[in-house]
N, C-alpha and C positions, 0 to 999 in steps of 0.2 A: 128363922126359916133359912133353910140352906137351899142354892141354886149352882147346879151343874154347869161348870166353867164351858163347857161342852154345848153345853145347851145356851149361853148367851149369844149377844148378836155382837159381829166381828164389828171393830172401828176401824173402817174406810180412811178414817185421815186424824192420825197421830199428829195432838198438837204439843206434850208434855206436860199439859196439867192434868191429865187422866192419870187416875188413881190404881194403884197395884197391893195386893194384900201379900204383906209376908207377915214372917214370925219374927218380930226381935226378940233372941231368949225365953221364947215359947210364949213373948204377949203379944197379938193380933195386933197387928200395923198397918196403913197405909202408906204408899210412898210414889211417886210421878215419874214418869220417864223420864223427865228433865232429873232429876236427884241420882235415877242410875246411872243413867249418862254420864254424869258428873262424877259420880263413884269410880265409875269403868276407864274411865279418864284419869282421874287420880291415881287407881291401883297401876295404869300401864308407864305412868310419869315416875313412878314409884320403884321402876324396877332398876337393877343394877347396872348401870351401864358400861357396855361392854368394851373393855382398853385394846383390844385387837380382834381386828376383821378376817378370817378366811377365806377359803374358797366352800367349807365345808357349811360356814355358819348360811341362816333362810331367813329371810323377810316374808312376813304374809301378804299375799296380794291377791285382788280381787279378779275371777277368773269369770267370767259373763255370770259375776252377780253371786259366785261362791269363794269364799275367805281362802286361802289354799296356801301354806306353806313352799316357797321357791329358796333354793341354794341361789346364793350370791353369785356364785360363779353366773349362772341363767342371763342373771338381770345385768351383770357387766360385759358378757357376749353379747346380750340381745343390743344394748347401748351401742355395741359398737361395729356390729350389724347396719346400724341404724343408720351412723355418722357415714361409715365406711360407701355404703347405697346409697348417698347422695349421687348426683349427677354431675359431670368433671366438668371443673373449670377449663375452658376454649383460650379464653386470652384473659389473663388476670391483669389486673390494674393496680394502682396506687391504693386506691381505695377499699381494696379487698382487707376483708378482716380474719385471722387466724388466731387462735386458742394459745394460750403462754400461763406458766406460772411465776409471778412476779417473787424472785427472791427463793424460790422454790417452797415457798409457803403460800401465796397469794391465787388466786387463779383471775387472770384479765386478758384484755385481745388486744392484738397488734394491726396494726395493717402493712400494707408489702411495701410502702416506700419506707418506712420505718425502719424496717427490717432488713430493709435494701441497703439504708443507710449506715446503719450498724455494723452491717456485714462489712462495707467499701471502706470504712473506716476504722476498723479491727485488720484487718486483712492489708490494706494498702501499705502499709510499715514492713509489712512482712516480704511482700511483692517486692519495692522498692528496694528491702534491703537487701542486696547481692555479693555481701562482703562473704557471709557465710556459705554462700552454695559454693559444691564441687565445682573446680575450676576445670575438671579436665584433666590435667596434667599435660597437654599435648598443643601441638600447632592450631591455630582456629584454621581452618579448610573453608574452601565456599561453599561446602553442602550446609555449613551450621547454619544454626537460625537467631535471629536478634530480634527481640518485642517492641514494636513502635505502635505510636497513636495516630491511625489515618485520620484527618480531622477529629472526629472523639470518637473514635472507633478501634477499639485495641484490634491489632493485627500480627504477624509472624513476619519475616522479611529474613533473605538468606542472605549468609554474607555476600553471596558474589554479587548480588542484587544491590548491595549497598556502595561495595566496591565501584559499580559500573556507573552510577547515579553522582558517586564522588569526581569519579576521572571527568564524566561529562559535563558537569560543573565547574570543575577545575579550565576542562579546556573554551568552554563557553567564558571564565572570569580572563583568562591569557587572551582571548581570542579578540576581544574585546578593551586591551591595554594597548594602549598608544605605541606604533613603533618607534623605535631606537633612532634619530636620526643620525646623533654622532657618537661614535661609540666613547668611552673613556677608561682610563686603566679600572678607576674603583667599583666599574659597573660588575653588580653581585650575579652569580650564576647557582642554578640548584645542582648537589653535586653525591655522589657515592664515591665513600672512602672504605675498603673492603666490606660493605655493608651496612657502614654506618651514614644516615642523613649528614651532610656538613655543605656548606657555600663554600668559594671561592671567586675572586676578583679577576677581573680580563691580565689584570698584568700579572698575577702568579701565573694563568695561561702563557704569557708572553715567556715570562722568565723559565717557564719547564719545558717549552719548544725552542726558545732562543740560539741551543748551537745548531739547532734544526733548520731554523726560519733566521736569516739575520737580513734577509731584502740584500745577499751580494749574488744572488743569480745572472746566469748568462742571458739575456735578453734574445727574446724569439725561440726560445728550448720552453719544455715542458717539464717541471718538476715532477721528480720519481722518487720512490724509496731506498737506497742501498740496505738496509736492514730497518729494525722496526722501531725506527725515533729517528732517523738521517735521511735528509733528504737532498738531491744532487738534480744538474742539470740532465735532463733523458733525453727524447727525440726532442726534434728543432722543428719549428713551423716553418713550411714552403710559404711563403707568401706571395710568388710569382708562377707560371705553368713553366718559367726555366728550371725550375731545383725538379722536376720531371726528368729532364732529360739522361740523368745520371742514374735513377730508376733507384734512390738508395729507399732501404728497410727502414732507416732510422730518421725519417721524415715523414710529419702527419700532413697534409695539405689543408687549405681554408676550403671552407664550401666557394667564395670566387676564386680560387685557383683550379681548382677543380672544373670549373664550370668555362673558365677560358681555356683550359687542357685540352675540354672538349670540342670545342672552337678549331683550337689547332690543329685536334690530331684528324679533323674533318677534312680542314684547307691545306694540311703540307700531305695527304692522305696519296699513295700515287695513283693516278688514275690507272681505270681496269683494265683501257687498251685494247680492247675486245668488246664485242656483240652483248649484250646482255644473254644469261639465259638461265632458264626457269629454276633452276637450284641454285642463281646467285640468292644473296638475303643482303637485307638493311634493315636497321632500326624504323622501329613507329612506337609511336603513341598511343598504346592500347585505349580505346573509350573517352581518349581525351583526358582521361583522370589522374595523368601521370606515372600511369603503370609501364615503364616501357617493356620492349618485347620485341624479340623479332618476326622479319616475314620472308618468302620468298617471293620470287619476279614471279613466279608463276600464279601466284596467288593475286598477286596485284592482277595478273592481265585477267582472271578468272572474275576478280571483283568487276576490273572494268566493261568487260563482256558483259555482266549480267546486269549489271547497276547504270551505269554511265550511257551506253551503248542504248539501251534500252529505253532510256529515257528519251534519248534521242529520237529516234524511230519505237515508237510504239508498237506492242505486241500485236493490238492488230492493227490491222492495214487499209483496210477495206470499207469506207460506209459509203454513205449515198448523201444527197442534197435534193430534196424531194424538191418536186415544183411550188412555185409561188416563192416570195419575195424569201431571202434567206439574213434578215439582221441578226449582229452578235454573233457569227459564227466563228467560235474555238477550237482552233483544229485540234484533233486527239489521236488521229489515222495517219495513215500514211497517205493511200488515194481515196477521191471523193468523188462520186460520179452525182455529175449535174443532170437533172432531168428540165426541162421546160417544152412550154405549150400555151399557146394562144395566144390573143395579137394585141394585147394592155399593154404593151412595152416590154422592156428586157426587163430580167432576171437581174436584182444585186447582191450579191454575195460580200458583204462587208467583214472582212478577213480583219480579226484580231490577233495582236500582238504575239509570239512562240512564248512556249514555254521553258523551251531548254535551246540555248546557244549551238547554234548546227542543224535545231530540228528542220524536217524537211516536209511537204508538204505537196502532191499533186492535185491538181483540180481538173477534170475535164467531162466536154459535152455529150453525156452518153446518147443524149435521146433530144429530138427538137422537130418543133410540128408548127407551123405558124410563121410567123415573120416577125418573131420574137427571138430572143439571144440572152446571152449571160455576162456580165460585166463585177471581176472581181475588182474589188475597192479595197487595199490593204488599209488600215490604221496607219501603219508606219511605214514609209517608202520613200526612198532620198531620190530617184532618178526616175520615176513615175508613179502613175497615178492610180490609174486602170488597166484592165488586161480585158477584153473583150471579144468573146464567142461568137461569131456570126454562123458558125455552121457544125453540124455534128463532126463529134472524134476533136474537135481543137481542144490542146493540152494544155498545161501551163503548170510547170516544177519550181518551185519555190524555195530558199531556205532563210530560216532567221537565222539575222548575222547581226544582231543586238538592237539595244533602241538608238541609237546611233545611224545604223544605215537602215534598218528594217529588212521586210522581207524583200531578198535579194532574187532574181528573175534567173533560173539554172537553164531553163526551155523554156519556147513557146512561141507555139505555131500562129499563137492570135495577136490580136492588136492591140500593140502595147501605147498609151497614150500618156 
């Protein structure tokens, strides 16, 4: 009995011992899915395999579940699409790993210290050696640049930069050597001999200056040049304000001869003989600070008017001495009008000490009601005590003439005690 392949029921779940009918050379066979499998396996292991790869030659690959022939070239774009579309390394490490072929045959991974390492030390021989690079041909200038290691940290550095770091170290190692107390012939000097570095000793100095220098000079002259290696006696030092008198060019004077000159030419100076007057001048002391300068008499009397004079006599003139008791009064006026009233006893007006030698001072009774008065009491007074007001209008002029005599009695109509 024959049954329509068509007409059987599907199997759901292939396990390989289900049975297949073919023909082997027309006689009626069974055989398993596992046995084709196996077949289909064999005949693809079977095939020739191929000694060079193309762009043109195709791998078959599975396309959602359909078998489909792709060109090489696809599948090693797509690969490297792949690699390419990763996401970029931020800060790589030691520990990172990168793709290499070992020997050019091998395919294995490195990682970046590895790599790092091979580099510094492939490379460092080459860095280091500098016998073979361009030299230039030319002067090194201070724009060039020289490669140093800042702590471990390669860097660029220009010549003048290294120049400047030399000298100042140089002058820090000099700066810091003990001085020479006595000198001696054999002491070494650093020296240029038309351009070339060389020392020489104090006494080849001695012996190349010697018909120069031989210590037979004139004592009290100043050593000069006559041409460019001879040297002779020049001017002569004044040592006294007499070698003045003579007024010579070829005489330098000391700073104390100079300054007793000045002395002289003050005291033997002839007097003016005459009035002073306002466009004579004299020397002063600018500021005190040694600037000198001159001035005129007119200037001086204008100072004194306005400075000296003033202090004296105060610009104003005028206050008052209110009623009631007046302690610690400091005169700063010229006149002072006393007031008093009522019958507690007098008025004291306790007069302190001037402020300026000469200052002047009036005091008097403007106003008086009662059987009360006013009684000035100076601080300082050699030849009394008190001045005392018994009635309106009584005056009393004053001047301080130091703490010595005190305030001295110019007027007054009151009663001096």
């Amino acid at each position: 009995m024959s049954i329509k392949i068509s007409a059987m029921p599907a199997d759901a779940s292939l396990g390989g011992s289900e049975m297949i009918p073919v023909s082997d050379a027309g006689v009626a066979k069974r055989i398993t899915p596992t046995q084709l499998s196996a077949y289909t396996v064999d005949q693809i292991e079977a095939i020739t395999a191929g000694t060079a790869v193309t762009g043109a030659d195709g791998v078959l690959i599975l396309q959602s579940g359909a078998l489909k022939p792709v060109d090489i070239d696809l599948v090693c774009q797509h690969a490297i699409d792949t690699v390419w579309g990763k996401a970029a390394e931020a800060s790589p490490d030691n520990a990172d790993v990168m793709a290499m072929k070992d020997g050019g045959t091998t395919e294995k991974t490195i990682t970046l210290a590895v790599l790092a390492e091979y580099v510094r030390s492939t490379i460092q021989a080459a860095i280091l050696a500098v016998h073979d690079l361009d030299d230039g041909s030319g002067a090194l200038a201070s724009g060039d640049y020289l490669l140093v290691t800042q702590g471990t940290t390669a860097k660029q550095i220009k010549v003048s930069n290294l120049t400047t770091l030399i000298f100042d170290g140089l002058a820090a190692i000099v700066a810091a050597y003990d001085a020479v107390v006595t000198t001696a012939d054999a002491d070494i000097l650093y020296c240029l001999q038309g351009g070339v570095a060389k020392k020489m000793t104090l006494a080849q100095i001695i012996s190349h200056y010697g018909s120069a220098i031989d210590g037979s000079g004139t004592a009290a002259y100043i050593a000069t040049w006559t041409d460019s290696d001879t040297l002779q006696a020049g001017f002569s030092v004044a040592l006294s304000a007499a070698g003045f008198s003579a007024g010579l060019d070829t005489e330098i004077p000391t700073a104390k001869t100079v300054r007793d000159e000045m002395n002289e030419i003050i005291n033997d100076a002839t007097d003016i003989g005459a009035a002073l007057a306002d466009a004579d001048t004299f020397l002063v002391d600018d500021g005190g600070a040694g600037t000198q300068k001159k001035s005129t008499v007119a200037r001086l009397t204008t100072y004194v008017a306005a400075g000296v004079i003033s202090q004296i006599i105060p610009a104003e003139v005028d206050g008052t001495l209110a009623t009631g008791a007046n302690a610690d009064f400091a005169p700063t006026k010229l006149v002072y009008n006393k007031t008093c009233s009522g019958s507690d006893g007098d008025d004291v007006i306790d007069l302190h000490d001037g402020a300026q030698l000469g200052q002047i001072v009036t005091v008097y009774l403007g106003t008086k009601s009662g059987s009360d008065g006013a009684v000035i009491t100076p601080v300082t007074a050699v030849s009394y005590s008190t001045i005392t007001f018994d009635a309106a209008n009584e005056i009393a002029t004053l001047q301080w003439q130091g703490a010595t005599v005190g305030w001295a009695v110019l007027y007054t109509n009151g009663t001096v005690a």
